[in-house]
C-alpha positions as CSV (number, residue, x, y, z in Angstrom):
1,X,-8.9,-2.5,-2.3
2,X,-6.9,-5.5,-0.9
3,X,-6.1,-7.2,-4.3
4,X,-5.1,-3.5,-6.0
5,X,-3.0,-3.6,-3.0
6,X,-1.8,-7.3,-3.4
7,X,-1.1,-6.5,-7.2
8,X,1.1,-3.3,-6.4
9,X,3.0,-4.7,-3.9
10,X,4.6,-7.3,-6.9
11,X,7.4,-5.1,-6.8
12,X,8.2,-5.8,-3.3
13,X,7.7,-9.0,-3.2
14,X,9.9,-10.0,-6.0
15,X,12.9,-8.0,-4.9
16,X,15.1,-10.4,-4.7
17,X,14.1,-11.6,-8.1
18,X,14.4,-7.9,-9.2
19,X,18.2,-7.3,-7.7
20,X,19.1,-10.8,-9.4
21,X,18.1,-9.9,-12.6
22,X,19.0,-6.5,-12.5
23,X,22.9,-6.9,-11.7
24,X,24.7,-8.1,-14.7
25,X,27.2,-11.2,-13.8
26,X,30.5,-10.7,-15.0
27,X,29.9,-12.0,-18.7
28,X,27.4,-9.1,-18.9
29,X,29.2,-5.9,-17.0
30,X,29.8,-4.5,-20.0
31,X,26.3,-4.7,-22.0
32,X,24.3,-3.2,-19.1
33,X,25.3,-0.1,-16.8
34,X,24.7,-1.8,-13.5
35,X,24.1,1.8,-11.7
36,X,21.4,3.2,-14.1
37,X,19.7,-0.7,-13.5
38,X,19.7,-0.4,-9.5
39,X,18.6,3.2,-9.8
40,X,15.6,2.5,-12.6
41,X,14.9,-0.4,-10.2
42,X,15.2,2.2,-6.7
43,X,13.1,4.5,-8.6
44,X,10.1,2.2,-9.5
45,X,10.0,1.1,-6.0
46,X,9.7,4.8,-4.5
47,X,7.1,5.0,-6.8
48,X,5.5,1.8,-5.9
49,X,5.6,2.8,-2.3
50,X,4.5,6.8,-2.6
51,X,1.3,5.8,-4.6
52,X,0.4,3.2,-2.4
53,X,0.4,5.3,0.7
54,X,-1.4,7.8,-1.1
55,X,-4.1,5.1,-1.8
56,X,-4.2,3.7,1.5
57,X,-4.6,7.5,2.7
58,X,-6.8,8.5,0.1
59,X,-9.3,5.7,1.3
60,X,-8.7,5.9,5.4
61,X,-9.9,9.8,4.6
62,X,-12.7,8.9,2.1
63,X,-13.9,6.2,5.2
64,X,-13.4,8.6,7.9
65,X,-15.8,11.0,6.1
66,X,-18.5,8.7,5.8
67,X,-18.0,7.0,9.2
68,X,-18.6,11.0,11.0
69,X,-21.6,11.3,8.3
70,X,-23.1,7.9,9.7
71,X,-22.4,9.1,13.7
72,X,-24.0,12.6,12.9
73,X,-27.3,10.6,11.4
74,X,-26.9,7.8,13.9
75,X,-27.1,10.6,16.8
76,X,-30.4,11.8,15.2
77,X,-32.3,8.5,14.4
78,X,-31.2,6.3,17.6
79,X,-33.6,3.6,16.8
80,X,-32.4,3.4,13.2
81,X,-30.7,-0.3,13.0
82,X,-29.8,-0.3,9.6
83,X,-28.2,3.0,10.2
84,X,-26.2,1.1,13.1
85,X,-25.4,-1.6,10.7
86,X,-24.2,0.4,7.8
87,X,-21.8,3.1,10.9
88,X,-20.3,-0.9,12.0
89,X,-19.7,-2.3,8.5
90,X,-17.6,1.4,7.3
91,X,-16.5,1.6,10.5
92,X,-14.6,-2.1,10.1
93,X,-13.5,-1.0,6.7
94,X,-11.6,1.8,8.3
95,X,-10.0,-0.2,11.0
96,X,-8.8,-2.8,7.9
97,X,-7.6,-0.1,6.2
98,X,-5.7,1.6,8.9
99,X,-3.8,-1.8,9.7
100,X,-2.9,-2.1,5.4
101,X,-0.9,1.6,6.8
102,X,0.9,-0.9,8.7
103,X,1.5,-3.8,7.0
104,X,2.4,-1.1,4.0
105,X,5.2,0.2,6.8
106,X,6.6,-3.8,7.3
107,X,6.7,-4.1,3.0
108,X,8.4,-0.9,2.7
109,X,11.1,-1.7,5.4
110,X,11.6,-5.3,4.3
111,X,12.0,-4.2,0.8
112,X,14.7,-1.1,2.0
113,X,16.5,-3.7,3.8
114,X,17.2,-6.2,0.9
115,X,18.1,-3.3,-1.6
116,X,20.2,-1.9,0.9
């Protein structure tokens, strides 16, 4: 999940590359329509940004699921250690993937804040 992430947050971390290439310099202004550009360029970031939540969201859900599944069994077979091994290891999966909600809040904001 953390190099899907790493790949769709290319966007983001080639904005300034993006804003560069996407405003025309003045030999250019009247070739390319400088607003359509930044708002193609706006939109595909929204984009970016919406379906990555969703997948970090998507995944935090899917985790939580099995992490109460694991509990209820757990609470049933107390001696089980590979039961206890298995609720720790998805149990540390939803902790990473609770922190990728943050780190997907610092992107988003850094990105805002250099199109803005």
């Amino acid at each position: 999940m953390q190099e899907l992430l790493r790949v769709m947050r290319t966007i983001d971390d080639r904005i300034v590359h993006e804003l560069n290439t996407t405003i025309p310099t003045a030999s250019f202004v009247g070739k390319v329509d400088p607003g359509q550009t930044c708002k193609e360029l706006y939109d595909s970031l929204m984009d970016a940004h919406t379906n990555r939540e969703r997948i970090i969201k998507n995944c935090i859900s899917q985790t939580s699921a099995v992490v109460k599944t694991l509990k209820e069994e757990r609470e049933k077979a107390q001696e089980d250690a590979a039961l206890l091994k298995q609720l720790r290891k998805e149990q540390t999966k939803l902790k990473l993937m609770q922190s990728e909600l943050n780190v997907e809040e610092v992107v988003n904001d850094r990105s805002w804040k250099v199109l803005s």
